[in-house]
C-alpha positions as CSV (number, residue, x, y, z in Angstrom):
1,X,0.0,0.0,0.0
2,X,1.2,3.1,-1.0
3,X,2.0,6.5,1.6
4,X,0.2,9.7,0.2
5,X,2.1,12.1,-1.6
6,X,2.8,15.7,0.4
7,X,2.4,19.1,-0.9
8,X,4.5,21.6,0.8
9,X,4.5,25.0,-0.3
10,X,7.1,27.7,0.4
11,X,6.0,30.3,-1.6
12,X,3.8,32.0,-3.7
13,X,0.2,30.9,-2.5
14,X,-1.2,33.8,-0.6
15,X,1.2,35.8,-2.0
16,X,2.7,37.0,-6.1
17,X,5.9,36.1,-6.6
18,X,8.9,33.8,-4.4
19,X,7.3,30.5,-5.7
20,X,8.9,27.5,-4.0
21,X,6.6,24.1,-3.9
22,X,8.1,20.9,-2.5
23,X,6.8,17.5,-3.0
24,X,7.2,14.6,-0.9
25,X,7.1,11.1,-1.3
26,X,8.7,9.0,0.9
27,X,12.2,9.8,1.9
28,X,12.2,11.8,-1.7
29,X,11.7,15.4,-2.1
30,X,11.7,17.5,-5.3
31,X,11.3,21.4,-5.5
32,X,9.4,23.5,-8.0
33,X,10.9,26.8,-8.4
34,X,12.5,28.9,-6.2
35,X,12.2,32.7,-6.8
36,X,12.4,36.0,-5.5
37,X,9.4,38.5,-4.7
38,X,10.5,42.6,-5.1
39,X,9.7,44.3,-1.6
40,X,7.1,45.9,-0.9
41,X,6.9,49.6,0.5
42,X,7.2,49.0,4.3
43,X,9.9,46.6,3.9
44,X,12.7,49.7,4.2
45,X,15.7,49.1,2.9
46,X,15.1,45.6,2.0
47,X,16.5,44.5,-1.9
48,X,14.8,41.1,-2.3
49,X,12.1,38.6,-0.4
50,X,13.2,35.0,-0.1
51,X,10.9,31.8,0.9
52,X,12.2,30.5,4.2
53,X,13.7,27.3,3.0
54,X,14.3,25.7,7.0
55,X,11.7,22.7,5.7
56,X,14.4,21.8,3.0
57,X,17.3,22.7,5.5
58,X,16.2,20.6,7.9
59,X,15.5,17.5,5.5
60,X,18.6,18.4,3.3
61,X,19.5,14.3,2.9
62,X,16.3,14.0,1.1
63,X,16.1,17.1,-1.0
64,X,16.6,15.1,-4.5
65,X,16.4,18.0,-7.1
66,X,15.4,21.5,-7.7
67,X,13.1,21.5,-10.9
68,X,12.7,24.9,-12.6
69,X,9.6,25.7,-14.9
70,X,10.9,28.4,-16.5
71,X,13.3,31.8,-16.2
72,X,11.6,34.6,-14.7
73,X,13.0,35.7,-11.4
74,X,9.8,34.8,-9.1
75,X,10.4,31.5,-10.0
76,X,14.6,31.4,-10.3
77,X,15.8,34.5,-8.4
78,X,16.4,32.4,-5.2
79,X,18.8,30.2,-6.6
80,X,21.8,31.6,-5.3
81,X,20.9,31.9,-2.0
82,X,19.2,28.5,-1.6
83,X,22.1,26.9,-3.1
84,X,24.0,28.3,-0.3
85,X,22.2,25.6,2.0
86,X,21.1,23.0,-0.3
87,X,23.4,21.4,-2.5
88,X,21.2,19.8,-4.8
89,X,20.9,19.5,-8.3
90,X,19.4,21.7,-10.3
91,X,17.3,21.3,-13.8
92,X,16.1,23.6,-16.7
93,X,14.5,24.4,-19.6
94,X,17.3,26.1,-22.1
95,X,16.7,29.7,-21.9
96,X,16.3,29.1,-18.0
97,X,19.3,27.4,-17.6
98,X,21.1,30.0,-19.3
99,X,19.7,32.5,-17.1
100,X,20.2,30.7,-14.4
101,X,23.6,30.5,-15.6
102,X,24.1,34.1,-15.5
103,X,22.8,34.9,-12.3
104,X,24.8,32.2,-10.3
105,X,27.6,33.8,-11.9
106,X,27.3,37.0,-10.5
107,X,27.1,35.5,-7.6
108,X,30.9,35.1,-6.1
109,X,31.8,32.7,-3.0
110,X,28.8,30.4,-4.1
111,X,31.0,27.5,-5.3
112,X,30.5,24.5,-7.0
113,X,26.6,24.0,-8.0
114,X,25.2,21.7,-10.5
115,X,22.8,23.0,-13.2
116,X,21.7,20.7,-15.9
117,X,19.7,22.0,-19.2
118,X,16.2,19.6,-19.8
119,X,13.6,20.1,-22.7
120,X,9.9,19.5,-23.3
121,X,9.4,15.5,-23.2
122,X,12.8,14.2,-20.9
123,X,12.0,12.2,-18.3
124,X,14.3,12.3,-14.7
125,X,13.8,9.8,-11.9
126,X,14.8,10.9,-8.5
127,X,13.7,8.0,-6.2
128,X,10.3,6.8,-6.1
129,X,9.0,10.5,-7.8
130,X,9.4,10.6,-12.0
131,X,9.5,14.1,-13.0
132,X,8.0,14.7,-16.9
133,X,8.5,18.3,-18.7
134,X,6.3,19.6,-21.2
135,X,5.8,22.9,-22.8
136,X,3.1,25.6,-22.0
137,X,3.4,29.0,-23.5
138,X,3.8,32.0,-21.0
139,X,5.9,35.6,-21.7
140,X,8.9,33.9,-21.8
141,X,10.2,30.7,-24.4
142,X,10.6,27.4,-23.3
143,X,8.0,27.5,-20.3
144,X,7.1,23.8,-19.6
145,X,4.7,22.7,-16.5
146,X,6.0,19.2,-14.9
147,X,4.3,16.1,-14.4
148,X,5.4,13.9,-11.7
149,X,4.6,10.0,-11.1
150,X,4.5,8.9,-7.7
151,X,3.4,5.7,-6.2
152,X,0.4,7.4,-5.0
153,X,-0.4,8.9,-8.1
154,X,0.4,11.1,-11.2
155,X,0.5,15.1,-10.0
156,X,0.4,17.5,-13.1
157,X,2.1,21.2,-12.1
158,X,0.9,23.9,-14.7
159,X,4.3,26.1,-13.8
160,X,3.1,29.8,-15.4
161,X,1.2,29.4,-18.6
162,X,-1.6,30.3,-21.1
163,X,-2.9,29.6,-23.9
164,X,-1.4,31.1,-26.8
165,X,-2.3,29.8,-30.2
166,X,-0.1,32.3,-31.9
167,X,3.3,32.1,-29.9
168,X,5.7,34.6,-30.6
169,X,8.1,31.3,-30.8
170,X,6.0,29.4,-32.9
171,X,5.8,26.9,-29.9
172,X,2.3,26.2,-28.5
173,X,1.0,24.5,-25.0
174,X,1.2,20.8,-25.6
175,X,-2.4,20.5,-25.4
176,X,-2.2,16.3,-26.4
177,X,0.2,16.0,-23.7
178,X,-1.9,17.3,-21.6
179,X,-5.1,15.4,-22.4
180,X,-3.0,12.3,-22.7
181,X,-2.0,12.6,-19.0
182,X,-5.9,13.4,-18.2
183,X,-6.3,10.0,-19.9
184,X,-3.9,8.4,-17.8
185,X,-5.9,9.7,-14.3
186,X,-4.3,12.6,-12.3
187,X,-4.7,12.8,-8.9
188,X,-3.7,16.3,-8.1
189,X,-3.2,19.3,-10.6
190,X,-1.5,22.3,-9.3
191,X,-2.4,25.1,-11.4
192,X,-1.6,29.2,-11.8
193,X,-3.7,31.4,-10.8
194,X,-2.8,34.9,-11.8
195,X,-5.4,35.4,-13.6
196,X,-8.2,33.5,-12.1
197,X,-10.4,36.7,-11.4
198,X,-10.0,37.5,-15.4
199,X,-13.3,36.8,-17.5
200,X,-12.4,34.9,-21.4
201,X,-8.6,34.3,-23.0
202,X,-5.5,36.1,-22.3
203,X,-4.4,38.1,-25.7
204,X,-1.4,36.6,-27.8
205,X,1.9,38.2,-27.0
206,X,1.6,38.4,-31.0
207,X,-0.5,41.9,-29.9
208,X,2.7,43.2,-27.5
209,X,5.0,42.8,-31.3
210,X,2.2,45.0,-33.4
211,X,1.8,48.0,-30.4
212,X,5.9,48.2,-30.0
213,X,6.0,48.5,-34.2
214,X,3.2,51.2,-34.3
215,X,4.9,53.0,-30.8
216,X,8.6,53.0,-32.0
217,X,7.7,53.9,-36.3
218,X,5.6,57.3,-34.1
219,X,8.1,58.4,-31.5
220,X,9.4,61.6,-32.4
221,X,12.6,61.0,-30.4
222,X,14.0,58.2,-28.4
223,X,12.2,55.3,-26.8
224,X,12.7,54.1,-23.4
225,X,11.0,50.7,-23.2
226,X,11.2,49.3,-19.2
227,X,10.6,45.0,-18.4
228,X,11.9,42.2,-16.8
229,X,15.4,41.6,-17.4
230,X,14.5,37.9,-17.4
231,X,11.6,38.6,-20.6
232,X,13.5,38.1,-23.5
233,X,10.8,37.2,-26.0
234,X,10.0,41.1,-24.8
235,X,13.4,42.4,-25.4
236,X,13.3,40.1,-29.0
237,X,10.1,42.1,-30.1
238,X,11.6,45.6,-29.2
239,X,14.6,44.8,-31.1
240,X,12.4,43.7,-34.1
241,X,10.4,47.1,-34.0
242,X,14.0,48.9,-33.8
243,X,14.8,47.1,-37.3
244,X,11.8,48.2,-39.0
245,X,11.7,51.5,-37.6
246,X,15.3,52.3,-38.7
247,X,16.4,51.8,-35.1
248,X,19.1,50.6,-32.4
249,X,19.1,49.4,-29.6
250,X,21.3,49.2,-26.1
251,X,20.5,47.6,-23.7
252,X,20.8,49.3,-20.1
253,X,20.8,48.1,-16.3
254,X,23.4,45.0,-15.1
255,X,21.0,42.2,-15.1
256,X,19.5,43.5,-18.5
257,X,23.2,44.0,-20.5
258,X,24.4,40.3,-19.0
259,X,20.8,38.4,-19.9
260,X,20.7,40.2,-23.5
261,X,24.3,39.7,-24.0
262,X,23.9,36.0,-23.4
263,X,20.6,35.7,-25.4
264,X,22.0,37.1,-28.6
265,X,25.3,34.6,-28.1
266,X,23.2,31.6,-27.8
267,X,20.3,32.7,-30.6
268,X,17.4,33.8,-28.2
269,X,17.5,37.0,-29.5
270,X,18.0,37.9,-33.1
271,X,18.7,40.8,-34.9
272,X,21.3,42.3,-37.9
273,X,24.7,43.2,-37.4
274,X,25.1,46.1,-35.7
275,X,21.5,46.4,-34.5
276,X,22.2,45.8,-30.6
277,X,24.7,48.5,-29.6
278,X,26.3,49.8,-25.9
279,X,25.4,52.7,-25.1
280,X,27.9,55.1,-26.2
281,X,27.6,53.8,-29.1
282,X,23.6,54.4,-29.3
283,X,24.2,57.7,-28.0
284,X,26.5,59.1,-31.0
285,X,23.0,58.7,-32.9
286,X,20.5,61.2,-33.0
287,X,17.7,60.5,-31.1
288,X,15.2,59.2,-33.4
289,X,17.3,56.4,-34.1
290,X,17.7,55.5,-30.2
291,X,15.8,53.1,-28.5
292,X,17.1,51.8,-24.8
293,X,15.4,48.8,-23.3
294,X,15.9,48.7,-19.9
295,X,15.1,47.8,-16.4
296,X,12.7,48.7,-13.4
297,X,9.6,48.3,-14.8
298,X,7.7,47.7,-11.0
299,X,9.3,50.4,-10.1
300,X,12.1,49.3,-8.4
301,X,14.2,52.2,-6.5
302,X,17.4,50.7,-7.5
303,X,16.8,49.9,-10.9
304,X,17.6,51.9,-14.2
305,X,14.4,53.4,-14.6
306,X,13.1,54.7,-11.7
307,X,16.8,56.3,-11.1
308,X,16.3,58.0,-14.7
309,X,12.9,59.1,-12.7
310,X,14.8,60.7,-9.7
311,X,17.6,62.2,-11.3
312,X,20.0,59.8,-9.9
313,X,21.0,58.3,-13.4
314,X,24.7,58.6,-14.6
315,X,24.1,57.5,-17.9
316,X,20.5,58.5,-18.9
317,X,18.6,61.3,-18.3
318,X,15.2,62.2,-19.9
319,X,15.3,64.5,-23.5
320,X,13.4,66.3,-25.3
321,X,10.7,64.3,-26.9
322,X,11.4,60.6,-25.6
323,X,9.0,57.9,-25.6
324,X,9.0,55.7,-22.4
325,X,6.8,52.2,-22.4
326,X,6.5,50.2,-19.3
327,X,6.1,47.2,-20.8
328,X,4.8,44.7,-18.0
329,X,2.0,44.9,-15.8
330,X,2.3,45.9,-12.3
331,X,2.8,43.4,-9.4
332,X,0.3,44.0,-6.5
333,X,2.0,45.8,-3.6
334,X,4.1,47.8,-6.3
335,X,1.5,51.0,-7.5
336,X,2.8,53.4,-5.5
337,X,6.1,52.7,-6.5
338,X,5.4,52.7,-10.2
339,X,2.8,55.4,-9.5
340,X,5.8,57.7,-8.6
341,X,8.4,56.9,-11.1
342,X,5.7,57.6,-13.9
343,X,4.7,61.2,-12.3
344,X,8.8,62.0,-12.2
345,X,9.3,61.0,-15.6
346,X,6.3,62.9,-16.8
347,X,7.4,65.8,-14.8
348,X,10.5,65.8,-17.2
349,X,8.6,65.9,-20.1
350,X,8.6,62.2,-21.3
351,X,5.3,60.7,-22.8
352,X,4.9,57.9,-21.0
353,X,3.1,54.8,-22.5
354,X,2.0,52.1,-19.8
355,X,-0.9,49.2,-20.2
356,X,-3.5,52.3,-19.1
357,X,-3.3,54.8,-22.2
358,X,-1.8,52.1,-24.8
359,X,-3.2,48.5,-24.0
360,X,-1.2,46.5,-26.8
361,X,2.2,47.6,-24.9
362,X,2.2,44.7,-22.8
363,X,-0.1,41.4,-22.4
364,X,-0.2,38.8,-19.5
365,X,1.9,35.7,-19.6
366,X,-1.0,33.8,-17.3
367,X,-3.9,32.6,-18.5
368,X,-7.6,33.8,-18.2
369,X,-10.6,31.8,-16.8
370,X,-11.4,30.3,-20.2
371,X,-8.4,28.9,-20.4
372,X,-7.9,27.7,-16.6
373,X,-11.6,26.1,-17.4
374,X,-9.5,23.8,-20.4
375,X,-6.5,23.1,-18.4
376,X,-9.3,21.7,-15.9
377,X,-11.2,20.1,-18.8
378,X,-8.0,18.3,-20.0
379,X,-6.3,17.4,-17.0
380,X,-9.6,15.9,-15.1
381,X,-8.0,16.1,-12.1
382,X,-9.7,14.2,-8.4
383,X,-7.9,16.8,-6.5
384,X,-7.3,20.5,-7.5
385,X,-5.2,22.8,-5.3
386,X,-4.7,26.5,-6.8
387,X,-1.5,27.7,-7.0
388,X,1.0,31.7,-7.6
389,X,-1.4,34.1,-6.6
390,X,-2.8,36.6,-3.4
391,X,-5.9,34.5,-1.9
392,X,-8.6,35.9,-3.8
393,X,-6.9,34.7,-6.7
394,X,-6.5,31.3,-5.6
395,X,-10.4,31.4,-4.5
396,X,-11.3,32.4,-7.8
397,X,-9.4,29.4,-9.4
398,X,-11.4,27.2,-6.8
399,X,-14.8,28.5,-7.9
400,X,-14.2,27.5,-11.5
401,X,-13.1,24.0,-10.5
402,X,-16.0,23.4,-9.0
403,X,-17.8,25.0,-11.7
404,X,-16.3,22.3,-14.2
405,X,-17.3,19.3,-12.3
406,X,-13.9,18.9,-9.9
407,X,-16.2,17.9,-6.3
408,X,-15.9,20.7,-3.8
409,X,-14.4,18.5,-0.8
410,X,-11.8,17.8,-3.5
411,X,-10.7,21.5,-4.0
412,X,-7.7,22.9,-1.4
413,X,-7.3,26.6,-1.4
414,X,-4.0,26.1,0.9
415,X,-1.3,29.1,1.4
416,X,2.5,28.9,2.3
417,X,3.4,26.3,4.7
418,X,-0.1,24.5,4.9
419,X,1.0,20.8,3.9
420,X,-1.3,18.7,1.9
421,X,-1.3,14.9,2.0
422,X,-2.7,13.2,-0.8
423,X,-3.8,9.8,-1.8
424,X,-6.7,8.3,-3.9
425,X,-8.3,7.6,-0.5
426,X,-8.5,11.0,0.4
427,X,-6.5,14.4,0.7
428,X,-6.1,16.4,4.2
429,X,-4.3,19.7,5.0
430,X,-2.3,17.8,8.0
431,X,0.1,20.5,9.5
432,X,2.1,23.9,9.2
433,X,5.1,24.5,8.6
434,X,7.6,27.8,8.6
435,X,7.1,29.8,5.2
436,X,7.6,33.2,6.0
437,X,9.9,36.0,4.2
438,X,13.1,36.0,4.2
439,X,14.8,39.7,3.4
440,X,17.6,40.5,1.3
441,X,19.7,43.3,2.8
442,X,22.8,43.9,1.0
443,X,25.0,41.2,2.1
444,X,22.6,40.3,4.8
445,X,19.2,38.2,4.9
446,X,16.8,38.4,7.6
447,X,14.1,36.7,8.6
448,X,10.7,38.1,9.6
449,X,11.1,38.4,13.6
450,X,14.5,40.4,12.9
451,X,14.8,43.1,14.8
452,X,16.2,45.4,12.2
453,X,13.3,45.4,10.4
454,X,10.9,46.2,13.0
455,X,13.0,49.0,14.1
456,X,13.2,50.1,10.5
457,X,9.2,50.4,10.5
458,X,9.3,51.6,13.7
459,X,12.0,54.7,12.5
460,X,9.5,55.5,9.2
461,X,6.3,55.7,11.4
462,X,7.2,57.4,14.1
463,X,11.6,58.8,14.0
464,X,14.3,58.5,16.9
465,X,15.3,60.5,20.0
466,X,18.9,59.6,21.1
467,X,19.9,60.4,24.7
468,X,23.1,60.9,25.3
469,X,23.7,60.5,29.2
470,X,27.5,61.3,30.1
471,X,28.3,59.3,33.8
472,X,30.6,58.5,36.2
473,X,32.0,55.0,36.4
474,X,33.8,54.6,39.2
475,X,30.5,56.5,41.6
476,X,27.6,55.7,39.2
477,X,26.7,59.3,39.3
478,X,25.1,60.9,36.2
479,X,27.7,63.8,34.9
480,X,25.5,67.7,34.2
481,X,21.8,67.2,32.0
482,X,21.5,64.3,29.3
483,X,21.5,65.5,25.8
484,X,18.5,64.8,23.7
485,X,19.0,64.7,19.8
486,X,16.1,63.9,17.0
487,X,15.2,62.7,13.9
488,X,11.8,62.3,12.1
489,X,10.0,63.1,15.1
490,X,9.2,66.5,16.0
491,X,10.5,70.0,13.9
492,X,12.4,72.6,15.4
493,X,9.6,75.0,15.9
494,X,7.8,72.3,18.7
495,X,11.3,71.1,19.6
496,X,13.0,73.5,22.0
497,X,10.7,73.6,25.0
498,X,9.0,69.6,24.7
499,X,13.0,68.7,24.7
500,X,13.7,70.8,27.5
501,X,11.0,69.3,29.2
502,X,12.6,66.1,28.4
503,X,15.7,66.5,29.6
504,X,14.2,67.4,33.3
505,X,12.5,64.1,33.4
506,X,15.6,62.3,32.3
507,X,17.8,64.2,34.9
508,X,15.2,63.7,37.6
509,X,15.1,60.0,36.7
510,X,18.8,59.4,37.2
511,X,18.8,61.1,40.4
512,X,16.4,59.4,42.3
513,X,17.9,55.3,42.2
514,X,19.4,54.7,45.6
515,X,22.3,52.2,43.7
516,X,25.1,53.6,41.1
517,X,24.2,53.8,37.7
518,X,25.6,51.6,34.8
519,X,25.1,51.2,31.5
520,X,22.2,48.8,32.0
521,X,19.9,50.8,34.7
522,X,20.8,54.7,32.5
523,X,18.8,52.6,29.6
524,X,16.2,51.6,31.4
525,X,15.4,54.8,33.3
526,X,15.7,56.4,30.3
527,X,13.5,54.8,28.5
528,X,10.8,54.7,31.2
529,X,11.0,58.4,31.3
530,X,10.1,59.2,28.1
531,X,8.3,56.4,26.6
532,X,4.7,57.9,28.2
533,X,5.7,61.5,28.1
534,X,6.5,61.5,24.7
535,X,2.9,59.9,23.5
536,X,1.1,61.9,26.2
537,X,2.4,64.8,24.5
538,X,2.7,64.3,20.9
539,X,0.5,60.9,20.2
540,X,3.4,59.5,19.0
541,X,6.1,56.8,20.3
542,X,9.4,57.3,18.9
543,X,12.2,55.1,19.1
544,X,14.2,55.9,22.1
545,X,18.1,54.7,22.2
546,X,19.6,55.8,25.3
547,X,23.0,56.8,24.8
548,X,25.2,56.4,28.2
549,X,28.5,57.3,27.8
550,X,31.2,56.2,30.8
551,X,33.7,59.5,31.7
């Protein structure tokens, strides 16, 4: 008799972006994916989200493989950190391996990893678990979904996809594949979400091609065009509008100039001699003969784009007359951010083109309800769990399950760390495990309890008063008045006689303990003379770091 199959996901249910699923069978483990999510506004000074991979950690003699589906960053841009931990083998569709290539590259002090290129059709064993590839169409060539045989049953995962019958690579969804597997019997399809809540199909990326041609040929200047470093079907169709419009084009931003240099090397992207220039080059041209594709279209504070927004930009600053199309749709969490980058650029003068005022710029990778409905409809799955997407997304994918015949107790809207146990017999959320964020800082990662990031918050919302408390070490006697210094909390006008105020109640504190002062008891007297005044007085509760220095 066979154990069920688990379903452990570590990202990207609940949630857009940092997909990570794991499935178990056994003492086998395989991962899906493992990608990044861009921060969102309150996470200050943070560069990239992580899933929390302690599941995997912890099990690392049974972690098997890490299967990618394709080569965008939410579902690849962990790699070099989880590699750091797991030492597992990892396996890709061409582009994505190539990508992936790249990025663990720029990573230094990763050592030896193993990345192996798969295509549509191969077959890998690891175990008792059979992992199948086969292709889907999303934004980016060579997407596939994965089909894996366990000895509790066959599980079919989507990956990103849609249903474009006009691929910009001439390379369709294997639709027979798919309804041979539904033939077969599935017990569990895993399937995207995105764009559940979407009524009908999702437009061809053939659309994206004809909009670019129309927007470059009418640009009286240059053209800025902003997406994924990681979307070069995108970055093919700019460079084919450039040819006809008489156009060339450099690309700009690290991750942009090493992905495109790499795509034209091994064929990905296409163009004449001559066509894809640096930038000095493209800048010797006049204007109408410029077009820069580029990165930061969610807005990203460190990427190319939003620091051509704020001025910050070395090598590109707006002109007279230029075009710039953000070519991707925004990622929930990020409006404000692209919000403001559009409003800057404007305020130079650009004409900005975004999915808003020019529809045909940009079209979704994911598929729309009608085409979720034939997934469903080929697949015939007895279980359905939906998967990358927030939870209204996820709910709308389980509504048209049901609505296509899959029985309701079957259906398992499950987010990060819920783990899923399923069998022919019967499926059963059976535990929780730890899937939270884990934060890029630099050279740093965090988890969610750190400390830094709270106090981060804590600085935005509501600023800092230091206290600087000079004492005696050999008495314990406090030395004159404390000195109170501040930032982000009050302006100078209110200052002078609330800080005054302050320093009494500090210097009244410290006189009153009957034992010598130290380091330890200045903090804490400190702080308990200020935390109430200050929100009695101001509604507010600033961070307080007492300062004490020994004299």
């Amino acid at each position: 008799m066979s154990n069920p199959v688990r379903i452990v996901p570590l990202g990207g249910l609940g949630e857009v972006g940092k997909n990570m699923m794991a499935v178990e069978y056994g003492d086998d483990i395989v991962v899906i994916d493992a990608g990044v999510m861009f921060p969102k506004q309150d996470m200050h000074g943070v560069d990239l989200v992580l899933p929390d991979t302690t599941y995997l950690v912890e099990r690392a003699d049974r972690v098997r493989a890490i299967l990618i589906t394709h080569g965008h960053e939410d579902h690849t841009g962990a790699l070099p950190y989880v590699l750091r931990d797991l030492h597992v083998p990892v396996y890709a569709p061409p582009l994505a391996h190539d990508l992936v290539q790249v990025k663990l590259r720029e990573h230094s002090g990763l050592g030896r990893y193993e990345l192996h290129e798969v295509n549509p059709g191969d077959s890998l064993t690891f175990g008792a678990i059979t992992a199948e590839y086969f292709r889907v169409c999303h934004s980016i060539p060579d997407s596939c979904g994965i089909a894996l045989t366990t000895p509790a049953g066959l599980i079919v995962h989507s990956g990103d996809f849609k249903i474009d019958h006009t691929p910009v690579d001439g390379r369709r969804t294997d639709l027979q594949r798919l309804a041979e597997l539904g033939r077969q019997g599935v017990l569990l399809l895993l399937s995207d979400s995105t764009y559940a809540e979407v009524p009908g199909y999702t437009e061809s990326e053939q659309v994206v091609g004809v909009a670019l041609d129309r927007a470059l040929a009418e640009a009286p200047g240059r053209v800025l065009v902003a997406t994924f470093a990681s979307l070069i079907a995108r970055v093919q169709q700019v460079v084919d509008a450039a040819v006809k419009s008489g156009r060339k084009v450099a690309p700009a931003g690290r991750s942009m100039v090493n992905n495109v240099n790499m795509a034209v090397a091994k064929g990905y992207i296409k163009a004449p001699p001559g066509t894809i220039v640096s930038l000095e080059e493209l800048a010797k041209l006049p204007p109408e003969r410029q077009t820069i594709v580029l990165t930061g279209a969610q807005g990203e504070p460190l990427a190319v784009l939003a620091r051509i927004a704020n001025r910050s930009s070395r090598d590109i600053s707006i002109q007279d007359d230029d075009t710039v199309i953000i070519s991707a749709s925004t990622i929930p969490g990020n409006e404000t951010l692209v919000a403001r980058v559009i409003d800057d650029l404007t305020r130079q003068g650009a004409r900005v083109v975004t999915r808003r005022n020019s529809p045909g710029v940009h079209v979704q990778g994911h598929a729309s309800q009608e085409e979720l409905k034939l997934m469903l409809g080929l697949i015939k799955p007895k279980y359905f769990v939906p998967i990358h997407g927030e939870y209204r997304m996820l709910q709308a994918h389980a509504e048209l399950a049901e609505s296509v015949g899959v029985e309701r107790d079957n259906i398992f809207v499950i987010e990060d760390g819920d783990v899923l146990e399923v069998e022919d017999a019967g499926a059963a959320v059976v535990e929780h495990v730890p899937a939270g964020h884990v934060y890029v800082d630099g050279l740093r990662l965090w988890d969610a309890r750190s400390a830094v990031l709270r106090d981060r918050r804590k600085l935005a919302r509501e600023g800092l008063v230091v206290v600087v408390v000079p004492f005696d070490g050999a008495t314990g006697e406090a030395l004159g008045d404390p000195e109170i210094v501040t930032s982000g909390f009050i302006d100078a006008e209110e200052s002078e006689g609330l800080i005054d105020r302050a320093t009494t109640l500090v210097a009244e504190a410290l006189r009153a303990p009957s034992k010598p002062l130290d380091e330890g008891s200045i903090e804490r007297h400190v702080r308990e003379a200020l935390r109430g005044f200050f929100q009695e007085q101001t509604g507010r509760r600033p961070m307080i770091v007492p300062l004490p220095i020994e004299m």
